[in-house]
C-alpha positions as CSV (number, residue, x, y, z in Angstrom):
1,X,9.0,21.8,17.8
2,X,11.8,19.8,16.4
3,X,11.1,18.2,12.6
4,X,10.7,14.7,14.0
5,X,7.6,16.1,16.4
6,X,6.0,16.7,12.6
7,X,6.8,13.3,11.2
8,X,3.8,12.2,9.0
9,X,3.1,8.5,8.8
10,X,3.7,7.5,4.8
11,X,2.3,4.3,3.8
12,X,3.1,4.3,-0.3
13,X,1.3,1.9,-2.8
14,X,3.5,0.7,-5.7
15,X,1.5,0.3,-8.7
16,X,2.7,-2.3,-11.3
17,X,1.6,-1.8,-14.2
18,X,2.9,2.1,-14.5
19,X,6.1,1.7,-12.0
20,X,4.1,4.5,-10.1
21,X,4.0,4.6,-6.5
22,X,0.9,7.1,-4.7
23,X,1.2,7.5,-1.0
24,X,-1.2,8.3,2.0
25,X,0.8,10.9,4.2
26,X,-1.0,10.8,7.9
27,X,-1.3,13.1,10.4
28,X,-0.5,10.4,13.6
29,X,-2.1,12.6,15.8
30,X,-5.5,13.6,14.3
31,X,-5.7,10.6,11.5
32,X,-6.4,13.1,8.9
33,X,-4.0,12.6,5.7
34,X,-3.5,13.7,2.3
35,X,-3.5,11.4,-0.7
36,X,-0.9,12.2,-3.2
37,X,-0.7,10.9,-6.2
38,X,-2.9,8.2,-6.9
39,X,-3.4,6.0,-9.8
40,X,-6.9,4.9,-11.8
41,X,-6.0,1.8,-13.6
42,X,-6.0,1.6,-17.1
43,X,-6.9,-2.0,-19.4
44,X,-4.7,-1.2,-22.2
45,X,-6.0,-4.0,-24.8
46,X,-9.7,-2.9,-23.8
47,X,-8.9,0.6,-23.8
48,X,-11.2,0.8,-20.0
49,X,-10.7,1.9,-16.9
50,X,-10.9,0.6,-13.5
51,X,-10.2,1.5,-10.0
52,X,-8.6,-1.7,-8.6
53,X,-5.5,0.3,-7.9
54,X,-7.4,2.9,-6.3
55,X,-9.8,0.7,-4.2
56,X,-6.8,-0.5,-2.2
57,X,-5.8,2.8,-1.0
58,X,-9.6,3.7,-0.4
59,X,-9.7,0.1,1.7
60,X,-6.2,1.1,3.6
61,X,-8.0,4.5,4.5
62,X,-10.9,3.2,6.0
63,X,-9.1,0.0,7.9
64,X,-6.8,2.6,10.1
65,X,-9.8,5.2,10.8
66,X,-8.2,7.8,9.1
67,X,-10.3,11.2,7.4
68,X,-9.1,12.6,4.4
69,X,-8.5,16.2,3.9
70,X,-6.5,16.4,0.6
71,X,-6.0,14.8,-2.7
72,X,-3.2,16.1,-4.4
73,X,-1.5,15.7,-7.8
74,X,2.2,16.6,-8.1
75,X,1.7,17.4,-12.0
76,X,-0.2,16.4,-15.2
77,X,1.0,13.2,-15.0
78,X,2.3,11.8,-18.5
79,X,2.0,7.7,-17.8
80,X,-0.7,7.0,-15.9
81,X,-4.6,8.5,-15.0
82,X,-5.0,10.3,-12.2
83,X,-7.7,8.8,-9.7
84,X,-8.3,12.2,-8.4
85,X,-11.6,12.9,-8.9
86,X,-12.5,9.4,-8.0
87,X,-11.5,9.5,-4.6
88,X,-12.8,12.6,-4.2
89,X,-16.2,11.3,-5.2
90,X,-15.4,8.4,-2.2
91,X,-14.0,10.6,0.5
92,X,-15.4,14.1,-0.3
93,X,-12.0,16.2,0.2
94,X,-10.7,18.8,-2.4
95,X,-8.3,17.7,-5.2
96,X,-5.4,19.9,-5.7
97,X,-2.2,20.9,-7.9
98,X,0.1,23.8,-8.5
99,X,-1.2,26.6,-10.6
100,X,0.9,26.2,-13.1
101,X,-1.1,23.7,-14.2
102,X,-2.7,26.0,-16.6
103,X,0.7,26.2,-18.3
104,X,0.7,22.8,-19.3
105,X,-3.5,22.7,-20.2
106,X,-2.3,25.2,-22.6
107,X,-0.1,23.5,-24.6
108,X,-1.8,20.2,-24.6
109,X,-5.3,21.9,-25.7
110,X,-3.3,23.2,-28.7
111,X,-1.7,19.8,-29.6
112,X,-5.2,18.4,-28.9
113,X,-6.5,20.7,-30.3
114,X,-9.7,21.0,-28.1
115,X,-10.5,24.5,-28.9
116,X,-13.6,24.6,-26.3
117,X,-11.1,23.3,-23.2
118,X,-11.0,25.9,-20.3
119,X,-7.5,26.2,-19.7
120,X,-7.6,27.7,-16.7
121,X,-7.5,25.3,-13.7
122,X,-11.0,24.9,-12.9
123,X,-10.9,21.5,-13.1
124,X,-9.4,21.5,-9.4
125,X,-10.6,22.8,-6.2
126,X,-7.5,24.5,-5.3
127,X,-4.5,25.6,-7.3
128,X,-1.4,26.2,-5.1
129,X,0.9,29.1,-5.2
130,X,4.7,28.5,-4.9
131,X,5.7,28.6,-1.0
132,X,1.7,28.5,0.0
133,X,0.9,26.2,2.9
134,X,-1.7,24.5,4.3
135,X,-2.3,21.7,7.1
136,X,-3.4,17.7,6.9
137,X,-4.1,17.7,10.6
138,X,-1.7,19.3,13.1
139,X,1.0,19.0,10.2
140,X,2.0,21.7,8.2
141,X,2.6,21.5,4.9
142,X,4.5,23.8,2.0
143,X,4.4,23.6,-1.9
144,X,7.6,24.0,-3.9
145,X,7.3,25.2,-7.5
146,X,9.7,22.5,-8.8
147,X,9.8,22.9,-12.6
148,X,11.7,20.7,-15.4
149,X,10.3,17.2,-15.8
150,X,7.0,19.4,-16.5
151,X,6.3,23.2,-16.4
152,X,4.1,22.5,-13.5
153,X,5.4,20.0,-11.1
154,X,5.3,21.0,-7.3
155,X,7.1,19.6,-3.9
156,X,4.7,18.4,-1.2
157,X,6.9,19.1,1.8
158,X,4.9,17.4,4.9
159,X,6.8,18.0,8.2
160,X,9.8,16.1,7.5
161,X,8.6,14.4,4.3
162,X,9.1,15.7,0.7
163,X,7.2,14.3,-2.2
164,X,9.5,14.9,-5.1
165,X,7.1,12.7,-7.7
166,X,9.5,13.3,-10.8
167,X,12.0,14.9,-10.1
168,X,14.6,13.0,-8.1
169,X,14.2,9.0,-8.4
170,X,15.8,6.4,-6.1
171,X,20.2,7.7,-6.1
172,X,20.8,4.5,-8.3
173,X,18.1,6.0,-10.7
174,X,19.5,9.2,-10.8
175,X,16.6,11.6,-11.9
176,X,13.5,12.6,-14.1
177,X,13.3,13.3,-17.9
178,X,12.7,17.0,-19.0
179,X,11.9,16.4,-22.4
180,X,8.1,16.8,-22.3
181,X,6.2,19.9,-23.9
182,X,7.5,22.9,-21.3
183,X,10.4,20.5,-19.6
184,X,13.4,22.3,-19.1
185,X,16.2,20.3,-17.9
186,X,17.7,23.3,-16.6
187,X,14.5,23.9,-14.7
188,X,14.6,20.5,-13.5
189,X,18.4,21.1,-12.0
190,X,17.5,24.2,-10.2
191,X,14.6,22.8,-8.6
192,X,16.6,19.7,-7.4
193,X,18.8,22.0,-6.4
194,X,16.4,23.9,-4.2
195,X,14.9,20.3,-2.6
196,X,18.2,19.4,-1.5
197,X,18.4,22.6,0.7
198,X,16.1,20.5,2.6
199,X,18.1,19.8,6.1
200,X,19.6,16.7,5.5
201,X,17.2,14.2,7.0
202,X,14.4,15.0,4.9
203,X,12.9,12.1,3.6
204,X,11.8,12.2,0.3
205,X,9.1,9.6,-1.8
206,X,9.6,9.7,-5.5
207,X,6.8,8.7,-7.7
208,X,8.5,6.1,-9.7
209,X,10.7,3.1,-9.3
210,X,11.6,1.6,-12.1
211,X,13.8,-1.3,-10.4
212,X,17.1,-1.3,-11.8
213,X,19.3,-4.6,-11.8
214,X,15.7,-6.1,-11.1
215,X,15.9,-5.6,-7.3
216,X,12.5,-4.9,-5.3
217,X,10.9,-1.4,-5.9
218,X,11.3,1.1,-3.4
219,X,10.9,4.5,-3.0
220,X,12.1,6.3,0.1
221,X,15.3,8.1,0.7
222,X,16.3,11.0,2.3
223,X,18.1,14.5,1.1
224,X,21.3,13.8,2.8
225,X,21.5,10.4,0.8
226,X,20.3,12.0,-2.5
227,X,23.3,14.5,-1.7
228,X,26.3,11.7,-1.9
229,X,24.7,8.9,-4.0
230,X,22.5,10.3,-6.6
231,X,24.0,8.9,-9.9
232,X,22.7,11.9,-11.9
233,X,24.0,14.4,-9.4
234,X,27.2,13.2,-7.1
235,X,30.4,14.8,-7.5
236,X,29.0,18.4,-7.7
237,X,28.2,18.1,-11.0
238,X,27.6,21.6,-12.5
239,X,24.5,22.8,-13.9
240,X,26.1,22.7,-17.5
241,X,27.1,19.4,-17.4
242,X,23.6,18.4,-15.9
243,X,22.0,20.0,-18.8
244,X,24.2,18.2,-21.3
245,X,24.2,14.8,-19.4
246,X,19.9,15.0,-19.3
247,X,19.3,16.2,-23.4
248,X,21.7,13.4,-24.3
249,X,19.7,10.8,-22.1
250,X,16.3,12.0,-23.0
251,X,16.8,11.8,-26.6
252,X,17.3,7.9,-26.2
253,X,14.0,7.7,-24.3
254,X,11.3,6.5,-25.8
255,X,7.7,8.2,-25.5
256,X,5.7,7.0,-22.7
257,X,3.1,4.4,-23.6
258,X,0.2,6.3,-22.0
259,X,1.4,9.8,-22.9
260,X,-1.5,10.9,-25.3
261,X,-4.2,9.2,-23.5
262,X,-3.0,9.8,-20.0
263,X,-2.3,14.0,-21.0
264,X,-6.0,14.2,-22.2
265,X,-7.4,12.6,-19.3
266,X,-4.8,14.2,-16.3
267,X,-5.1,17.9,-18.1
268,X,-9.3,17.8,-17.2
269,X,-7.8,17.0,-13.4
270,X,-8.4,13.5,-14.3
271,X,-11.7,13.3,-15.6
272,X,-12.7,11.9,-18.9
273,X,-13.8,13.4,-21.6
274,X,-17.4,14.4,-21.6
275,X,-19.1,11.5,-23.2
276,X,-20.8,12.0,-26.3
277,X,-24.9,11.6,-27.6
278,X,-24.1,7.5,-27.4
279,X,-23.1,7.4,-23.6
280,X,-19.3,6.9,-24.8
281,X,-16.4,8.8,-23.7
282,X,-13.4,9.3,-26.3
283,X,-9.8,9.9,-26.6
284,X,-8.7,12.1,-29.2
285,X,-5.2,11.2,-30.6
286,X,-3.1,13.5,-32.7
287,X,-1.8,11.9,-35.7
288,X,2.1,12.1,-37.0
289,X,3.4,14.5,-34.6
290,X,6.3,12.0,-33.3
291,X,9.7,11.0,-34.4
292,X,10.6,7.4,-34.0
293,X,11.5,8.6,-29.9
294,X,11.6,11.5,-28.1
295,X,9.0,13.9,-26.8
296,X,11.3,16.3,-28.4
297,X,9.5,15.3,-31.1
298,X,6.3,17.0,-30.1
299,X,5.1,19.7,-32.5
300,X,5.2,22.9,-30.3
301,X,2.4,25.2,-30.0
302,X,2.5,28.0,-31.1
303,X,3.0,31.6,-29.8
């Protein structure tokens, strides 16, 4: 069988408000598919979620006939909720993530400081191994460990799709920041590094768009055009100069608007806190544990 006889269809869903995009990746010749990614809306001035976001995908799912088998979560994610556990109330099918999950539980519980939170991945039905595979249909599919942006990102490589989430963005993008608690932007070059070993017309759906010059979002490219027009990566940049080039950016970036309440919600697989005696669920947010920008700026746990 040649890669194109694997060739899942990919419908992705841009989401606005975050610059997020979560896909449904199809088997054509079952219609069984994986979500991947998806986002649970989140009211900002009313501090409330919704699943508007997340209704359209469950909608698009049922209009073309198609089961679900996966839901899948590339990392923690630091900007938005995760609809996870959501969907999987709708459809039924196991949510997933890399195991290093429990990596980055561990550091948020301590900056939390939740000292009751189970650290250790339960909150997902499955917790994949680097290089572990698994099917959405006929299609076979492969998680790559793909540290940096965060200590537990993973590739979703899909027959002859990749979903990179954040670690390689659109060419004129360039690439993710590896400034959170347990980045590594010397991670994150090695595990671009291994995605563009991909053969070359490997298509690969990033997770964010962020539209620059104002043109339209999109969000599919392919490894052989990552290769020669990444702006972060063309010219054979060495993994040095990477390194330097990504600390100098990141250190102008500002934090994420949703980073503390997104991290609390996304590290319980994207559940909220357990409501308390009143019927309320609530955020807990550190206090004075930021510079002016940077996630740098993070106190590290400790040990």
């Amino acid at each position: 069988m040649t890669m194109t006889d694997h060739r899942p269809v990919v419908t992705g869903f841009y989401h606005e408000d975050t610059n997020s995009i979560a896909y449904v990746a199809a088997d054509p010749a079952t219609g069984r598919c994986a979500i991947i990614d998806p986002v649970l809306d989140f009211d900002r001035a009313r501090r409330g979620t919704h699943t508007t976001f997340a209704d359209r995908m469950v909608a698009f799912v049922r209009e073309q006939g198609l089961t679900v088998e996966w839901i899948l979560d590339t990392h923690p994610h630091a900007d938005h909720f995760s609809a996870a556990p959501y969907l999987k109330q709708v459809f039924g099918a196991p949510i997933a993530i890399g195991e290093h999950v429990v990596t980055v539980q561990r550091i948020w519980k301590e900056i939390y400081n939740l000292s009751d939170f189970p650290a250790d991945g339960s909150q997902w039905d499955r917790l994949f191994k680097d290089g572990e595979r698994f099917r959405i249909g006929e299609l076979e599919a492969e998680v790559i460990f793909s540290p940096g942006h965060t200590a537990a990102s993973i590739t979703c490589v899909v027959g002859d799709a990749a979903f990179v989430h954040d670690t390689l963005f659109m060419p004129d993008s360039g690439t993710a920041r590896a400034d959170f608690p347990g980045g590594d932007a010397r991670a994150l070059y090695r595990s671009i590094r291994r995605i563009l070993e991909l053969p070359p017309e490997t298509r690969l759906f990033t997770g964010h768009d962020y539209q620059p010059g104002g043109r339209e979002p999109i969000w599919e490219s392919t490894v052989a055009e990552q290769r020669e027009h990444n702006i972060h990566l063309r010219g054979g940049v060495t993994e040095d100069a990477f390194v330097r080039a990504r600390e100098e950016r990141d250190r102008t970036l500002s934090l994420p608007g949703l980073l503390l309440d997104a991290l609390q919600v996304n590290i319980r697989g994207g559940r909220l806190p357990e409501p308390e005696a009143n019927g309320v669920s609530y955020l807990k947010i550190p206090l004075n544990c930021f510079r002016e920008t940077g996630c740098a700026a993070i106190r590290a746990p400790k040990g």
